[in-house]
C-alpha positions as a printed Julia matrix, in Angstrom:
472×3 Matrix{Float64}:
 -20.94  -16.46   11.35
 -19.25  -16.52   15.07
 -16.81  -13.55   14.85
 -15.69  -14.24   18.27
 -13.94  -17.36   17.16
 -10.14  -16.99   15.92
  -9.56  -20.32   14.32
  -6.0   -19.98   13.83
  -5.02  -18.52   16.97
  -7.21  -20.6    19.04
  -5.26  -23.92   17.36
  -1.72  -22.42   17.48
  -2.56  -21.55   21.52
  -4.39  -24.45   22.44
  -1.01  -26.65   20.68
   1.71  -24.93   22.82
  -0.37  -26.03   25.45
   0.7   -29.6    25.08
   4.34  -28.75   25.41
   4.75  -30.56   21.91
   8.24  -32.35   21.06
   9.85  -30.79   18.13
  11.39  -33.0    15.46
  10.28  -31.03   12.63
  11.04  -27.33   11.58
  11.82  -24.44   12.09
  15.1   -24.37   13.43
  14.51  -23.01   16.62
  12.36  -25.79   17.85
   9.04  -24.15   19.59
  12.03  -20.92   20.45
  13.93  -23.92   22.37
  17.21  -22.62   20.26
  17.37  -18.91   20.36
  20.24  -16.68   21.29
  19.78  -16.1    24.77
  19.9   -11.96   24.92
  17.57  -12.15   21.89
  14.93  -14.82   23.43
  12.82  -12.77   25.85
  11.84  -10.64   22.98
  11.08  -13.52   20.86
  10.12  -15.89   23.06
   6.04  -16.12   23.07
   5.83  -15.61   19.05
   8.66  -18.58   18.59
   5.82  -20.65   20.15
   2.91  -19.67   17.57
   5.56  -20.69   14.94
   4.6   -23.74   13.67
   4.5   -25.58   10.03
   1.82  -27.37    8.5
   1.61  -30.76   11.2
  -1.56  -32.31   11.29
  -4.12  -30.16   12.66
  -2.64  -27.35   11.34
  -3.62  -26.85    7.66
  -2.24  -25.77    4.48
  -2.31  -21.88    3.27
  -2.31  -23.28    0.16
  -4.94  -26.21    0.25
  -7.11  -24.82    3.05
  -9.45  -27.39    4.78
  -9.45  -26.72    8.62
  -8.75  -23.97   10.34
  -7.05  -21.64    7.63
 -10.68  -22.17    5.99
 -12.25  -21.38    8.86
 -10.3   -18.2     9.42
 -10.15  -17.26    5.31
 -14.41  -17.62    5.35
 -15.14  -15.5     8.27
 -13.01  -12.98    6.83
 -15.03  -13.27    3.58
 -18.1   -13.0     5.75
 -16.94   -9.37    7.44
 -15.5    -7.87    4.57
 -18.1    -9.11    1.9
 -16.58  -11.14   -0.34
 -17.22  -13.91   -2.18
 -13.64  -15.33   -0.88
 -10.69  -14.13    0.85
  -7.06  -15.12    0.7
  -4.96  -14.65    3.42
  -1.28  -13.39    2.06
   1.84  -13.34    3.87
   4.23  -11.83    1.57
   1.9    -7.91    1.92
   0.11   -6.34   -0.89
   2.67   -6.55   -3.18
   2.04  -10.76   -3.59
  -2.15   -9.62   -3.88
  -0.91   -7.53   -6.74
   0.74   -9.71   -8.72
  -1.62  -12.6    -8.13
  -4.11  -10.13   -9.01
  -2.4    -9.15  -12.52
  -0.73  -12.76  -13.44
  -4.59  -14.04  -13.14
  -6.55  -11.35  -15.76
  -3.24  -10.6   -18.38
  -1.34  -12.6   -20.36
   2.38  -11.47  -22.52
   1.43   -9.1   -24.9
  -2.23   -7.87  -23.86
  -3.65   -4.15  -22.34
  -4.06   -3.63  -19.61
  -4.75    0.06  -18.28
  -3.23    0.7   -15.04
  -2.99    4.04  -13.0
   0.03    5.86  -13.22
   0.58    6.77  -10.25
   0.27    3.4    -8.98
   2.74    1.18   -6.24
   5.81   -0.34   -7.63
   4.42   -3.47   -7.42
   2.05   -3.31   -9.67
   4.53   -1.79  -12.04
   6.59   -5.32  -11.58
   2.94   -7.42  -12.04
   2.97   -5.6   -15.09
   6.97   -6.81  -15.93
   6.17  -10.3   -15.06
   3.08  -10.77  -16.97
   4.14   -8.94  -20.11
   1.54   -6.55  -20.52
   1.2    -3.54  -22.66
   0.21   -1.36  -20.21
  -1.71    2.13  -21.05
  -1.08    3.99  -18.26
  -3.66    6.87  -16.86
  -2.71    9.69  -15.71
  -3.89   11.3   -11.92
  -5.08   14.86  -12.07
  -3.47   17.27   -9.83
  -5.26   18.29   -6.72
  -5.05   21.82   -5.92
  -7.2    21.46   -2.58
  -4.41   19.07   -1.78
  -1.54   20.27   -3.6
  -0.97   16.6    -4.61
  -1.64   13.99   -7.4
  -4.88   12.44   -6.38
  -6.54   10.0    -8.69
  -7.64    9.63  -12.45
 -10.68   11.39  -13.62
 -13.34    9.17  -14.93
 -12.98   11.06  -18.26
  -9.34    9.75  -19.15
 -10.66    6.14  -18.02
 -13.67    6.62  -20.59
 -11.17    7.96  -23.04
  -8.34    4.77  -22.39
 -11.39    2.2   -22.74
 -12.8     3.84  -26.41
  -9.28    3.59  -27.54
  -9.01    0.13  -25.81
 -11.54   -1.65  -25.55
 -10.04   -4.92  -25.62
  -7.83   -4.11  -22.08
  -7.78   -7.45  -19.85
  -8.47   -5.03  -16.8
  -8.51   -2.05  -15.08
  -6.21   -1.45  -12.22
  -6.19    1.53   -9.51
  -5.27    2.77   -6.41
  -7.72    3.26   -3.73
  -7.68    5.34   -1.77
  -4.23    6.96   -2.1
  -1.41    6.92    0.34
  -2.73   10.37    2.11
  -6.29    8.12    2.94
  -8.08   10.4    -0.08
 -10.85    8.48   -1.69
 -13.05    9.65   -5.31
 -15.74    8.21   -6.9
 -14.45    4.98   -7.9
 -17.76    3.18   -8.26
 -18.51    5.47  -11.76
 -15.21    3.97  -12.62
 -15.74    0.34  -12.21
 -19.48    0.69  -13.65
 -17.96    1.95  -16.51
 -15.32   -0.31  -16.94
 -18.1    -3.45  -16.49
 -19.72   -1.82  -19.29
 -16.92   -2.99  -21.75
 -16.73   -6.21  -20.05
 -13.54   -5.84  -18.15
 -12.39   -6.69  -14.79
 -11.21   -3.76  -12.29
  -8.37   -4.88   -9.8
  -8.21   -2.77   -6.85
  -4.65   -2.01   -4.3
  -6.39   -0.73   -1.45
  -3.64   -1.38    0.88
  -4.9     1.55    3.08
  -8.13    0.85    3.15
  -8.69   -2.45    5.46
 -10.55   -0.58    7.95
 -12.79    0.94    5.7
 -14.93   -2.24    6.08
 -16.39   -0.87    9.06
 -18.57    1.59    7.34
 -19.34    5.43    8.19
 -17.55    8.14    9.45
 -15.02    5.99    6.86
 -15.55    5.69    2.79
 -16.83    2.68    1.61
 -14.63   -0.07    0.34
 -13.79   -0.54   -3.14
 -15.4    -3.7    -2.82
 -18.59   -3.3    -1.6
 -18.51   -0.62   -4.51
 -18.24   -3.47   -6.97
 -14.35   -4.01   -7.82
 -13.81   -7.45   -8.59
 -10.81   -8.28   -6.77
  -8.95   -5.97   -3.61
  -6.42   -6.45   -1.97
  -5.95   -5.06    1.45
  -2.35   -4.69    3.83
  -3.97   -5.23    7.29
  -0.67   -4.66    8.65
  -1.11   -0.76    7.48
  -4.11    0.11    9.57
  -5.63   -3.01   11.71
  -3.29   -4.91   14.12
  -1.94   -7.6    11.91
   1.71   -8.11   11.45
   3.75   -6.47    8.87
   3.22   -8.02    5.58
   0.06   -9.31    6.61
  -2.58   -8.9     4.29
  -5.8    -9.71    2.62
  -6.79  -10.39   -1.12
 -10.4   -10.7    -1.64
 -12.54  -11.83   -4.85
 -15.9   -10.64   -5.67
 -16.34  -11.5    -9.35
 -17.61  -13.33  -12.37
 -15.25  -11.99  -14.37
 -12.08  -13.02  -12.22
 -11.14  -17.23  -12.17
 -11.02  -17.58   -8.1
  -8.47  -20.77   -9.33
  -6.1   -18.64  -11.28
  -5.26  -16.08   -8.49
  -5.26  -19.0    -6.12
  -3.01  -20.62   -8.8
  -0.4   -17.63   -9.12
  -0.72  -17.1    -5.12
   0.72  -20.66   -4.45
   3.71  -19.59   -7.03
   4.07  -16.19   -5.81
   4.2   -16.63   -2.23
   6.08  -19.28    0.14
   5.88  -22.26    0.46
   6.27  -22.4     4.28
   4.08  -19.57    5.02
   4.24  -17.92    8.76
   1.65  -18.93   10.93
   2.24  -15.96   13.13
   1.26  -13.97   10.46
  -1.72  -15.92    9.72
  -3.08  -15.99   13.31
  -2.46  -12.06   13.1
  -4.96  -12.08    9.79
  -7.44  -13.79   12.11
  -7.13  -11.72   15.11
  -6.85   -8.43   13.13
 -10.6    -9.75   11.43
 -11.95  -10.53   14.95
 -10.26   -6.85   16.4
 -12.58   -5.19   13.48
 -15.33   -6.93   13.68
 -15.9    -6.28   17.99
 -15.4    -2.61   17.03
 -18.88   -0.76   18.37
 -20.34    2.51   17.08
 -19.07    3.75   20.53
 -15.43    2.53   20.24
 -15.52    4.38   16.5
 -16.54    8.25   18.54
 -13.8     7.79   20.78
 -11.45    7.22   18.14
 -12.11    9.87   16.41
 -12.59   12.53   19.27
  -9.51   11.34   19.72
  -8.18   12.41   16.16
  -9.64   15.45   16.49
  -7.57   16.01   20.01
  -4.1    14.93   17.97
  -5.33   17.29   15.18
  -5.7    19.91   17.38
  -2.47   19.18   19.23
  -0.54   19.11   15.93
  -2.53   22.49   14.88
  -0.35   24.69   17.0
   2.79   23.82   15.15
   3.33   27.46   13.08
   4.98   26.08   10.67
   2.69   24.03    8.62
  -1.13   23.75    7.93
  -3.24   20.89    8.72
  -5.15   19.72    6.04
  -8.79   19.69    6.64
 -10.65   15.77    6.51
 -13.31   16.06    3.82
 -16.12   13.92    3.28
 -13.69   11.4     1.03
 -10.93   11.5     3.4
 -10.14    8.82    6.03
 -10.47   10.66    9.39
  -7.28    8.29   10.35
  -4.46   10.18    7.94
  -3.47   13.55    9.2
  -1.57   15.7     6.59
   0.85   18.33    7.72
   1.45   20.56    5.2
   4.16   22.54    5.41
   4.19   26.26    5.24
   6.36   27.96    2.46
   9.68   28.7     2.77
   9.84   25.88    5.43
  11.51   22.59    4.85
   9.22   19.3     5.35
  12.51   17.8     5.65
  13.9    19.67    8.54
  10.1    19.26   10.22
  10.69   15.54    9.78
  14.29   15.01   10.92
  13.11   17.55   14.21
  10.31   14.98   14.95
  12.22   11.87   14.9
  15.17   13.78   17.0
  11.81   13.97   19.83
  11.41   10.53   18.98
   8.06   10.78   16.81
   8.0     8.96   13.66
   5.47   10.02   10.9
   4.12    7.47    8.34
   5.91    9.33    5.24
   7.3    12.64    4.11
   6.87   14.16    0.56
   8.1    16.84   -0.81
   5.78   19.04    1.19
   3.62   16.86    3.27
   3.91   15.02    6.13
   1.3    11.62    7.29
   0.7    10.84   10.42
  -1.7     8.09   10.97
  -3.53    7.62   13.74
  -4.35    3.93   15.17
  -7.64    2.23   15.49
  -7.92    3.57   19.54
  -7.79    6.93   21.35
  -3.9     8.43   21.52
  -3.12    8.56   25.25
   0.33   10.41   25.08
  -1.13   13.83   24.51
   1.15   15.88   26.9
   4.14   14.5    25.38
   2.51   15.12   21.88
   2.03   19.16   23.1
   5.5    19.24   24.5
   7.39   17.9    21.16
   4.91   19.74   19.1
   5.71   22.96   20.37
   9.72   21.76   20.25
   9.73   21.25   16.8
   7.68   24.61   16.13
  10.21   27.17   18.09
  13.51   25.08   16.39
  12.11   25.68   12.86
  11.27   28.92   13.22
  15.16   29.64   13.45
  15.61   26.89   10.58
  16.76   28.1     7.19
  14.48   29.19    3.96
  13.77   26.61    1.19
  12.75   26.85   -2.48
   9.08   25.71   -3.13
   9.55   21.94   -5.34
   7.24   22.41   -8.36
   5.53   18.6    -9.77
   2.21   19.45  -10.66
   3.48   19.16  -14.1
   4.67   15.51  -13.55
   2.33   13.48  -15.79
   1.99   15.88  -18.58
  -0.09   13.11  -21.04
  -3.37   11.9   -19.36
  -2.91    8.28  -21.27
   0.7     7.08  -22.13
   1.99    3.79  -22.89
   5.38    2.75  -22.65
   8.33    3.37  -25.35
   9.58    0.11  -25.37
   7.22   -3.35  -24.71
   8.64   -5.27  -22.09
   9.51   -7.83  -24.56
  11.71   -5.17  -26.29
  13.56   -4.12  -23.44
  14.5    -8.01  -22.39
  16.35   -8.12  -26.02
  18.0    -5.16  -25.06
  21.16   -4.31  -23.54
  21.57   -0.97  -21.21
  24.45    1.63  -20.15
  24.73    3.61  -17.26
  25.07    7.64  -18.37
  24.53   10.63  -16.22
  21.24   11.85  -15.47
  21.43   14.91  -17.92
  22.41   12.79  -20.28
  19.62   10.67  -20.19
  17.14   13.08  -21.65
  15.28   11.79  -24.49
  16.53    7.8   -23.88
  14.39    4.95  -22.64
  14.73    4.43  -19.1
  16.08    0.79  -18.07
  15.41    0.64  -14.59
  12.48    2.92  -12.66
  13.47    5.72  -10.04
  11.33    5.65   -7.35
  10.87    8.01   -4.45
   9.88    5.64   -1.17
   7.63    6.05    0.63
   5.27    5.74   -0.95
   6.5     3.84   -4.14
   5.47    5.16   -6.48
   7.62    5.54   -9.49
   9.04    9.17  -11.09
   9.88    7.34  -14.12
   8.83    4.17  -14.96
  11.18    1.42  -16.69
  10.74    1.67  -20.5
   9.6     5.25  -20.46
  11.22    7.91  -22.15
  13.03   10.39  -19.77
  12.18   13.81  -19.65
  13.82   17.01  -18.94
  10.62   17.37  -16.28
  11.29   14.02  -15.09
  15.03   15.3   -13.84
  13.99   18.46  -12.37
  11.56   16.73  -10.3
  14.37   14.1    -8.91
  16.69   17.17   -7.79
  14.54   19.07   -6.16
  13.3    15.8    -4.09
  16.57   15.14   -3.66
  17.79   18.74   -2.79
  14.91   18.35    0.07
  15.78   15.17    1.57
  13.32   12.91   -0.17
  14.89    8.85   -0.28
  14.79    7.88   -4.29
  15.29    4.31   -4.75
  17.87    4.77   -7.2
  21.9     5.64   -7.8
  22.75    9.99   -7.4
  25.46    9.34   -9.92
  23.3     8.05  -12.95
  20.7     6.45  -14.61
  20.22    3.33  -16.83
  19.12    3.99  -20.52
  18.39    1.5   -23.3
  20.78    1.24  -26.09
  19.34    2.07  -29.42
């Protein structure tokens, strides 16, 4: 196929062209009515803002040019079809789960998974049986699942509608997930894939392969994260016989709008046509320069950077902070420069570096060795211990989600909470990922863990003063 076309794009450009009359919506009329002081920042996107007139095709009936776009992405990132989402990852994910599992059926989902896939989960009814990630010591992280507690989960379940996990994770760590889905298509079952982070990995070595060309049967993909597509711009693609193309393309037309954007559809194109001119050239200068940022970044004293091994994207550079040091502090001194990493943990730090060489080097040095000198005069801070988070490598939930819709909830305070069924999930964001998950029984570990990310700065999505329980 012609990857130097850009269906969408090419429509939406060659229609401002006219100098259309608008008697139809949006509001603002081709940008026509706009605030004045807001327009010149607006201005040339209001224009690519368009509904579905004639000519310009329906996300959810594709026949012209959103077909055209949606099959050359299929073509570059091998699939047997791709759907173009505008409401991110998180509308792939529940497409993805509302399509394979029905109220009151197993699925087995990774714990450590995005909070959206803990609502797909809500919303379809599932019994989930959750697998646990083993703890990464060359890391110092949760990393994935091991393929022996997925072997274990499926002999205990072998009727699960699918398998869902998280690939790679947030940091850009990959594992062997094609033993994984081999072994799940063994029993017969479906594995759904949130590789949000992993867009670019379609462009083969120095990067891991792609969950789907490894087999998964459907992955979805946030473009916005590492190509240049607009946030909440992402991809959901289908390579299965075990996967109805109709239902997810059912639950997608319920799940996302009705009036999608057509700026972020034309960004779907042109972040697909950005990928695909990428030369084996263009790739070594990107990653000399990562290896000039790493190097940069390597003279701060107070942190390690973590080394890229051969199941790491080259892209995500870890900090890891050194102990006694607060990642916190590191954090706060790097925005103050005006640097803004991707996420902070409780001892890590993400930088990710873009799809071209990093120009701003000096000022990179200069801030670099800023933040270095200021924290070396920066107070101690207690090491955070959670490498005892997930103590059960399979778990399923206390309550069903059924049961917990017939019950009613209090608010108590955390230490009272101990023992009791959670009725809403505390999550620590970015990166989403739940602490405790709603319907789970709340731990003395669980608590711990919340202070001490707390006592460091980490943003929990959740009230300090309490925590919802499930009356008995």
């Amino acid at each position: 196929m012609n990857h130097n076309r850009i269906p969408i794009f090419e429509k939406l450009q060659q229609f401002t062209y006219t100098d259309p009359l608008s008697f139809h919506v949006p509001g603002h009329k081709n940008g026509e009515i706009f605030p004045k002081h807001a327009r010149s920042y607006f201005d040339s996107i209001l224009k690519l803002d368009m509904t579905e007139l004639h000519g310009l095709d329906d996300l959810h009936a594709p026949t012209e040019i959103i077909a055209e776009a949606e099959k050359l992405a299929a073509d570059f990132f091998g699939s047997d079809h791709t759907f173009f989402l505008v409401g991110g990852s998180t509308a792939g994910n529940l497409a993805m789960m509302l399509a394979t599992c029905s109220s009151g059926e197993k699925i087995i989902v990774q714990r450590n998974c995005h909070k959206s896939v803990m609502n797909g989960l809500e919303l379809c009814g599932a019994n989930p049986v959750f697998i646990a990630p083993d703890y990464d010591e060359a890391v110092d992280r949760y990393t994935n699942p091991s393929l022996a507690t997925l072997k274990e989960a499926l002999q205990k379940h072998p009727d699960a509608k699918a398998v869902v996990l998280t690939y790679p994770d947030y940091f850009g760590r990959t594992y062997p997930i094609k033993a994984m889905i081999d072994l799940a298509h063994s029993y017969n079952i479906p594995v759904l894939v949130d590789e949000a982070h992993g867009v670019h990995f379609a462009l083969g070595k120095p990067f891991p392969a792609s969950a789907l060309t490894l087999g998964a049967d459907v992955v979805v993909q946030s473009a916005h994260k590492m190509a240049p597509a607009m946030t909440m711009a992402s991809y959901l693609h289908i390579n299965s016989k075990l996967v109805s193309k109709e239902r997810i393309a059912h639950y997608l037309q319920i799940i996302q709008s009705s009036s999608p954007s057509y700026p972020l559809m034309a960004s779907l194109d042109i972040a697909r046509f950005f990928l695909a001119q990428l030369q084996i050239d263009d790739i070594e200068r990107i990653l000399e320069s990562v290896n000039k940022v790493r190097s940069i970044l390597d003279g701060c004293d107070a942190c390690n950077i973590l080394s890229i091994e051969e199941q790491d994207d080259p892209l995500k550079i870890t900090l890891h902070v050194k102990q006694s040091y607060s990642i916190q502090d590191m954090a706060r001194l790097f925005e103050e420069e005006n640097l803004y990493p991707e996420l902070t943990s409780h001892n890590q730090l993400l930088l990710v570096h873009g799809l071209a060489p990093f120009e701003k080097r000096k000022q990179l040095q200069k801030i670099v060795k800023s933040v270095g000198e200021q924290l070396k005069n920066g107070p101690n801070h207690a090491t955070i211990e959670i490498a005892k988070l997930f103590p059960e490598p399979i778990q399923e939930l206390a309550l069903s989600y059924q049961e917990m819709q017939a019950r009613s909830y209090r608010s108590v305070p955390f230490d009272e909470g101990i023992e009791h069924i959670a009725a809403e999930a505390v999550i620590a964001y970015p990166p989403g990922i739940p602490i405790i998950l709603k319907g789970e029984r709340i731990t003395a570990a669980h608590l711990a863990t919340i202070r001490q990310l707390r006592n460091q700065g980490v943003r929990i999505q959740q009230r300090e003063s309490g925590i919802k329980i499930y009356r008995k």
